[in-house]
N, C-alpha and C positions, 0 to 999 in steps of 0.2 A: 504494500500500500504506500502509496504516494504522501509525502507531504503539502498538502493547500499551500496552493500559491494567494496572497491576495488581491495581485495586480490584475490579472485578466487571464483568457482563456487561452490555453496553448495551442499551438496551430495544429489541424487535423490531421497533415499529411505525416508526420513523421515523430509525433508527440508522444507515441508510446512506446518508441526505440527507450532502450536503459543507454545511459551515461556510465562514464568513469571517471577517473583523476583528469585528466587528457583534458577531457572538454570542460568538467569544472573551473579548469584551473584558467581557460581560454575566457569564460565567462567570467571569472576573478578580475582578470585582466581588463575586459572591457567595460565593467562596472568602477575599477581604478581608474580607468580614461576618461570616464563620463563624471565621476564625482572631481578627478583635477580638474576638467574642462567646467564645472559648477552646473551642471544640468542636473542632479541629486545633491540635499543636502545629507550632514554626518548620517540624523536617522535612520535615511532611509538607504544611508551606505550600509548602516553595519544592519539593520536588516535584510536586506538584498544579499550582501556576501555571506549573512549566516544560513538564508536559503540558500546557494548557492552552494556551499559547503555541504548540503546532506541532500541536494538535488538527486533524483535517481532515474527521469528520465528528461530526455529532450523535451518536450513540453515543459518541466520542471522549468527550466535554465531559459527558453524561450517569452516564459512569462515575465522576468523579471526582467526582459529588457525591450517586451514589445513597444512603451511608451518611450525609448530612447532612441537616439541616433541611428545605431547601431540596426538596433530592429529583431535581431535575433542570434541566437547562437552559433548560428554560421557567419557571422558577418566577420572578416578578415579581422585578425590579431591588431589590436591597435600600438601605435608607436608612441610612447609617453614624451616623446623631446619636441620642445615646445617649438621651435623654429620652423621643424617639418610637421609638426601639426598645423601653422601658420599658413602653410606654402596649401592647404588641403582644405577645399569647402567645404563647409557644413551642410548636411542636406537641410537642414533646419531654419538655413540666415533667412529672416525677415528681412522685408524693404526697411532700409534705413531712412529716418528723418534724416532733414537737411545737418542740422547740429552733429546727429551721430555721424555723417556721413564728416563733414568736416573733422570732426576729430577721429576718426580714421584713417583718413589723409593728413593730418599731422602723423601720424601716429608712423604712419607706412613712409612720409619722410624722415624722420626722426631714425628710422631704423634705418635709412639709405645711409642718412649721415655719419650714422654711429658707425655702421660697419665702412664706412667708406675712410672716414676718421683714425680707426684704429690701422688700416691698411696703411694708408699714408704714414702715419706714426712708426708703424713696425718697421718699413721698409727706409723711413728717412733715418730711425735710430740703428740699425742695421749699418749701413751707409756709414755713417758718422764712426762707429767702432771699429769697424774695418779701414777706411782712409785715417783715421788717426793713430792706430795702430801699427798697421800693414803696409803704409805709403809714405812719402813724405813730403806729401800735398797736404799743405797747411791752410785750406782751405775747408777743409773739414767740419769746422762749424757751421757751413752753409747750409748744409742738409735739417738741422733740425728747422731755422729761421725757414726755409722753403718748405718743411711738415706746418708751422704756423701759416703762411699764409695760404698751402693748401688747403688746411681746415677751414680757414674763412672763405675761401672759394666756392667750396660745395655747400655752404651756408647760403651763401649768397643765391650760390643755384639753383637748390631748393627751397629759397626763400625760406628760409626757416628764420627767424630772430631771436633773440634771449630769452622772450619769454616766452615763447613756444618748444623751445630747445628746454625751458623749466618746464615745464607744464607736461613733455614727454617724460622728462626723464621724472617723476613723481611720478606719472601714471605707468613706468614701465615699472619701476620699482616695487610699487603697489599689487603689480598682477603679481609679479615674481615671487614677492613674498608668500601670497595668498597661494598661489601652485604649488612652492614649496611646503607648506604647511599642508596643502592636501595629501600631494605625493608623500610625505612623510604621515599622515594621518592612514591613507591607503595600505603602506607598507606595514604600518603597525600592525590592521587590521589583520593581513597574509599572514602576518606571522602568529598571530589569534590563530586563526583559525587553520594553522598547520600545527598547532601541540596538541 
């Protein structure tokens, strides 16, 4: 006998196949991607993975994520790194208001900047250690002065100003933290529920 699920009815075609470790542990997984990504909250994480945990058939495992993403337990292994979850639509994204949409496009400049920033940086400090080192072109200090006015270029090019350059870098801060406290809230969970 089955354990009740509460969420909904599991789908007909393949619902009374038994499970194992295998596919519990698939459905663990994409109930952790869906509570970092905030689509569940804690609640309704650690009862879902507690079902999840003594699930014994495909229907079981099905239920608990027909209202998500995902959709079901077949749905491919999710990738918890936030960049490439970035790069991957959501079947779920609403039309965005005007507001929301503006601060997405901060948001998607802010990140060009950043990574574009750190490249410059790496490759002009690079530069500077090797000719001041290894050469004896004493010119060497040029490289970082040319990483500064790089960064203000691509500033410039993406329009981005101070205070939108603050206002990313808080709201990126903010997700990160909030991710990491889940992913670490998730991992806890796994590990519950593997003693």
């Amino acid at each position: 006998m089955t354990t009740p699920q509460p969420y909904s009815d599991p789908s007909p075609d393949n619902a009374h196949f038994r499970v194992g470790d295998k596919e519990r542990n698939h459905v663990l997984d994409l109930l952790s991607a869906h509570f970092a990504d905030g689509y569940i909250d804690v609640h309704e994480f650690e009862e879902r993975t507690g079902h999840a945990a003594i699930a014994r058939t495909r229907g079981d495992l099905d239920t608990l994520l027909k209202d998500l993403p995902s959709g079901n337990s077949s749905a491919p292994a999710p990738n918890l790194d936030p960049e490439l979850q970035e790069r991957q639509s959501s079947p779920h994204k609403a039309v965005a208001k005007n507001s929301d949409r503006e601060l997405e496009e901060l948001i998607n400049r802010g990140k060009k900047v950043q990574r574009l920033d750190s490249t410059i940086w790496t490759v002009a400090m690079i530069l500077f250690f090797v000719f001041m080192f290894l050469t004896d072109w004493s010119y060497f200090w040029l490289f970082p002065v040319g990483a500064v006015g790089g960064s203000i270029a691509i500033r410039a090019f993406y329009k981005l100003d101070d205070d939108e350059e603050e206002i990313f870098n808080e709201i990126n801060e903010k997700e990160q933290n909030e991710r990491s406290k889940r992913l670490r809230k998730a991992a806890e969970r796994r590990r519950e529920l593997e003693q």
